[in-house]
C-alpha positions in Angstrom: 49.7 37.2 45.9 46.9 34.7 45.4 44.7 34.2 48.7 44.4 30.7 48.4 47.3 28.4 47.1 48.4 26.2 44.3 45.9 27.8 41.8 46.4 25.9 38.2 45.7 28.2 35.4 45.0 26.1 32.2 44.9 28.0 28.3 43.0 26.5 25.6 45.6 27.5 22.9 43.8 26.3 19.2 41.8 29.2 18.4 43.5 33.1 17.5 46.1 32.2 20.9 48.5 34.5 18.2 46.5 37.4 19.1 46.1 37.5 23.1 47.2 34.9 24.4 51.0 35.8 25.1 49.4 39.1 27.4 47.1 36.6 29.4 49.7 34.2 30.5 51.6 36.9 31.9 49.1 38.7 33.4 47.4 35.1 35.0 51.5 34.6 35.9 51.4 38.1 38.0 48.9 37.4 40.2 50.9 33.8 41.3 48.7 31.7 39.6 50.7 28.0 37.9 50.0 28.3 34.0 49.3 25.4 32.1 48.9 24.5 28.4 48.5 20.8 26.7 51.2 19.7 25.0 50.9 18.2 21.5 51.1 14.6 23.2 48.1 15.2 26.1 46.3 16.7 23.0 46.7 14.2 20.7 45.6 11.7 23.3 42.8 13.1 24.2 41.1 13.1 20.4 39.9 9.8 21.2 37.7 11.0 24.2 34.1 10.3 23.4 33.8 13.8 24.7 35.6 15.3 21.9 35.2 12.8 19.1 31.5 13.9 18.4 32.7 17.2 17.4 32.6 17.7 13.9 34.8 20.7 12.8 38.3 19.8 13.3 39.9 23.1 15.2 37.2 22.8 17.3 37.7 19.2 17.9 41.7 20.2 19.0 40.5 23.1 21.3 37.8 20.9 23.1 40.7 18.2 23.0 43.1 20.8 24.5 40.5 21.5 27.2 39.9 17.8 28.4 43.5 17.4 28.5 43.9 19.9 30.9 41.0 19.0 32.8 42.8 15.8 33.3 46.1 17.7 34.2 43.8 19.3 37.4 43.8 22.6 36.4 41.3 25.1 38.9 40.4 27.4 35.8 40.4 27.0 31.9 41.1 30.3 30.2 38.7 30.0 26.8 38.7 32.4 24.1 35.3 34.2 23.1 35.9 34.4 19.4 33.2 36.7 18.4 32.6 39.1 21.9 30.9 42.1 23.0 31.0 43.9 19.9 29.0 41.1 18.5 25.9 41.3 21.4 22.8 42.1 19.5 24.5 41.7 15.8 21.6 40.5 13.8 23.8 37.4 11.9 21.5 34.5 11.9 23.5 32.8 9.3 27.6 31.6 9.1 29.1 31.7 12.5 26.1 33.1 14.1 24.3 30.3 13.3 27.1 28.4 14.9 27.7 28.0 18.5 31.5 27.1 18.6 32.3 30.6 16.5 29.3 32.5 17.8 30.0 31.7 21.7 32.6 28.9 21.7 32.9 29.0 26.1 29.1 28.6 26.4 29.4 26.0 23.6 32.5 24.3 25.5 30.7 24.3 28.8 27.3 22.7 26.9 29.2 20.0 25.0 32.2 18.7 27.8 31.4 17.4 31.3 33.6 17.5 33.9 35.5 20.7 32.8 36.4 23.3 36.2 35.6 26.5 35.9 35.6 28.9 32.7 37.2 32.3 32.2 36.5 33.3 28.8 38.4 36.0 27.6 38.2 37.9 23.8 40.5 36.7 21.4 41.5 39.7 20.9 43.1 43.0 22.3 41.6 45.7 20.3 39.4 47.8 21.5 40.7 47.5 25.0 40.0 44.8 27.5 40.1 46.8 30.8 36.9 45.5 32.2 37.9 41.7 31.0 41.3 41.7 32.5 39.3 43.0 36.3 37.0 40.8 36.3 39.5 37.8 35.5 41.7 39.3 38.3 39.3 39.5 40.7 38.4 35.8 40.3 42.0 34.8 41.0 43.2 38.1 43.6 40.7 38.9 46.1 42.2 41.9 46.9 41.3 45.0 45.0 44.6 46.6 45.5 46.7 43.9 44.1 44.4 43.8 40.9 45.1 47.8 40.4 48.8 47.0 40.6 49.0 44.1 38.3 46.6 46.2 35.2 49.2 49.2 36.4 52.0 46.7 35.2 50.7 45.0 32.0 48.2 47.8 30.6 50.5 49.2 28.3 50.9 45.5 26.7 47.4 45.1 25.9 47.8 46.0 22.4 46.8 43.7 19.2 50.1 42.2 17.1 50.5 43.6 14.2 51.2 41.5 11.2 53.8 42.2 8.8 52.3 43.8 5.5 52.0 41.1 2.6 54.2 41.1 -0.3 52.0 41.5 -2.8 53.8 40.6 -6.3 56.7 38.5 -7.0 58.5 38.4 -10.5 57.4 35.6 -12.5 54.9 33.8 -10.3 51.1 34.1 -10.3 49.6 36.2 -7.4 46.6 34.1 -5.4 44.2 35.1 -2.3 44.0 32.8 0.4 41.2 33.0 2.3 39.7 30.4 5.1 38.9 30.9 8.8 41.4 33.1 10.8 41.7 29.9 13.4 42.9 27.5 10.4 45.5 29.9 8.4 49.0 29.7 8.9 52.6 30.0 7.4 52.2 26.1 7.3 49.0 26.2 5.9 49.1 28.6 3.3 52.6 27.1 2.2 50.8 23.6 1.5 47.8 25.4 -0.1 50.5 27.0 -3.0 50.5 25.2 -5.7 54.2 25.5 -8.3 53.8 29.0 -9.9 51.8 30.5 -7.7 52.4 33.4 -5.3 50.3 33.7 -2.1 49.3 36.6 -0.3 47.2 34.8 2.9 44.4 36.7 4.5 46.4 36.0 8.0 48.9 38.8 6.8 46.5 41.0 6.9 45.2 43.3 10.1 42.1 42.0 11.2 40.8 45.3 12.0 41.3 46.3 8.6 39.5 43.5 6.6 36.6 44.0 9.2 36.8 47.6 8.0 36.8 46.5 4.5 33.6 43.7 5.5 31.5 46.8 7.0 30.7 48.3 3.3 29.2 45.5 2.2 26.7 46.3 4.7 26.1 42.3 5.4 24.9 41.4 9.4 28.0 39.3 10.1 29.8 38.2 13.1 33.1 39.8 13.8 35.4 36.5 12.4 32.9 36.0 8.7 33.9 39.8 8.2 37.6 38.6 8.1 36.7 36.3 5.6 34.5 38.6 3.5 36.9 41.8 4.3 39.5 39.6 3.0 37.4 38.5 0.0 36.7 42.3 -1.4 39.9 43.6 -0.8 41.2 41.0 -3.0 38.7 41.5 -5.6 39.4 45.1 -5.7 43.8 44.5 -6.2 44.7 44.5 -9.9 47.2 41.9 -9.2 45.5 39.3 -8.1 44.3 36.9 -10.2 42.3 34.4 -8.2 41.3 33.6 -4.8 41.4 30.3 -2.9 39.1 29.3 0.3 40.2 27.2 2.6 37.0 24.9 4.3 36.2 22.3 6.5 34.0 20.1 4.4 32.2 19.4 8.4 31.8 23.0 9.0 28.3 24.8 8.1 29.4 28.1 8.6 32.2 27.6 6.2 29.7 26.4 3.6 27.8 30.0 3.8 31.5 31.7 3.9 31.9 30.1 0.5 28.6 31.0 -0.8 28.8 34.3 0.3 32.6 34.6 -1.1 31.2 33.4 -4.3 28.4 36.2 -4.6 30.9 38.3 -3.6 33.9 38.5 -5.8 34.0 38.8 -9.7 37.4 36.7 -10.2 37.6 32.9 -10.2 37.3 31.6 -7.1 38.7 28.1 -6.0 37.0 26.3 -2.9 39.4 23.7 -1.2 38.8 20.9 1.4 41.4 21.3 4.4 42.0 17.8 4.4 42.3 17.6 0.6 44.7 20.3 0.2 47.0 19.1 4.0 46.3 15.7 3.6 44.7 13.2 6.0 46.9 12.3 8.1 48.8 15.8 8.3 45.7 18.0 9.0 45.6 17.5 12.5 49.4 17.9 12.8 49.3 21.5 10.9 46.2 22.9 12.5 47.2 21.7 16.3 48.6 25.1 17.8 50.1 23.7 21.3 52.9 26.8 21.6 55.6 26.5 24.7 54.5 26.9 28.0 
């Protein structure tokens, strides 16, 4: 279908991959293209890249490590998600990930930071709101041929439709119920399991619809970019359940935007709130291992 040949699709898997990027490997799959992801072992390798070494946040660090991995695999296009998209154009949020150019525009940022990287597709990290114009203009980059592109979207529209999480259990008998908040790139079963502490019951802000918290962000009235709503959706809703007694935040002791997350978080909620170090609460020499999201090709 492609009108050249032997076109190697890469995916950049670390960041929110849960939430599109099952429906953009099989759409990049329909119109012929080769998809590629890194494997744990290309991505481990690459870490010590002086091109990804200098980057301070550690998911970032395993995305842009993900990305020269494939580069080195000779991939023709990296597909690269746009965290915070077109819904955030014009969003007055100077501060927390707008401030931040790896959350704010992480392809522009990836493109800055890494030399020798072929060419970009970003796509949102997402599939709400519909991604119709997106998925055309990826298309047309691989099919030439208007046609085809018509009769792949005709295929796969009807897939383009967010995951939905299962709802949270919000009591269990005898334990003590806790909020887990952090980034939604850095929660996980995995996570959140070594973030419990004996006694403690966990309800994790990735159980949660996203669409929902931001929902729940939007009457505090703050200028935020569409991943700090999570966090501060998250944060009220928890503050407003009778049955929650405390709230833990998850940060990246090398992130700034988390910083602001947990001062905002603190202004926000009127329970006791418990700020954790990732690599406190996973441990040095796990954290890489729990955060790495390399899912089969």
């Amino acid at each position: 279908m492609l009108d050249f040949p032997a076109v190697r699709v890469g995916f950049v898997t670390q960041l929110l991959w849960e939430r599109y990027g099952d429906f953009w490997l099989r759409l990049v799959r329909d119109a012929g293209a080769d998809t590629v992801v890194a494997t744990r072992e290309q991505a481990l390798a690459a870490l010590s890249d002086p091109r990804v070494s200098g980057v301070a946040p550690l998911a970032f660090r395993l995305a842009v490590a993900q990305a020269v991995a494939l580069a080195g695999a000779g991939v023709d296009a990296l597909v690269v998600p746009e965290l915070n998209g077109s819904a955030d154009e014009g969003t007055d949020a100077p501060r927390g990930g707008g401030a931040d150019p790896w959350i704010a525009d992480f392809p522009d940022a990836l493109r800055t930071a890494v030399a020798g990287l072929p060419r970009l597709v970003p796509v949102p990290a997402t599939l709400e709101g519909g991604v119709d114009r997106t998925v055309v203009t990826a298309l047309q980059h691989l099919v030439h041929d208007p046609h085809a592109v018509r009769r792949i979207w005709a295929r796969r529209r009807a897939e383009a439709r967010p995951p939905r999480p299962q709802a949270p259990v919000w009591q269990v008998a005898g334990a003590r119920t806790m909020g887990l908040l952090g980034q939604p790139w850095v929660l996980s079963d995995e996570v959140a399991e070594r973030a419990a502490q004996p006694g403690e019951h966990l309800v994790s802000q990735h159980h949660i619809e996203p669409a929902s918290l931001v929902r729940e962000a939007a009457r505090l009235g703050l200028p935020t970019v569409t991943t700090d709503a999570e966090v501060l959706g998250a944060a009220r809703l928890f503050g407003r359940r009778g049955g929650v007694a405390a709230v833990r935040l998850l940060v990246d002791r090398a992130a700034g935007a988390d910083a602001w997350l947990a001062a905002r978080v603190q202004a926000l909620l009127r329970k006791p709130l418990e700020v954790r170090y990732l690599d406190e609460v996973l441990g040095d020499g796990d954290a890489v291992d729990m955060l790495l999201r390399t899912p089969v090709d």
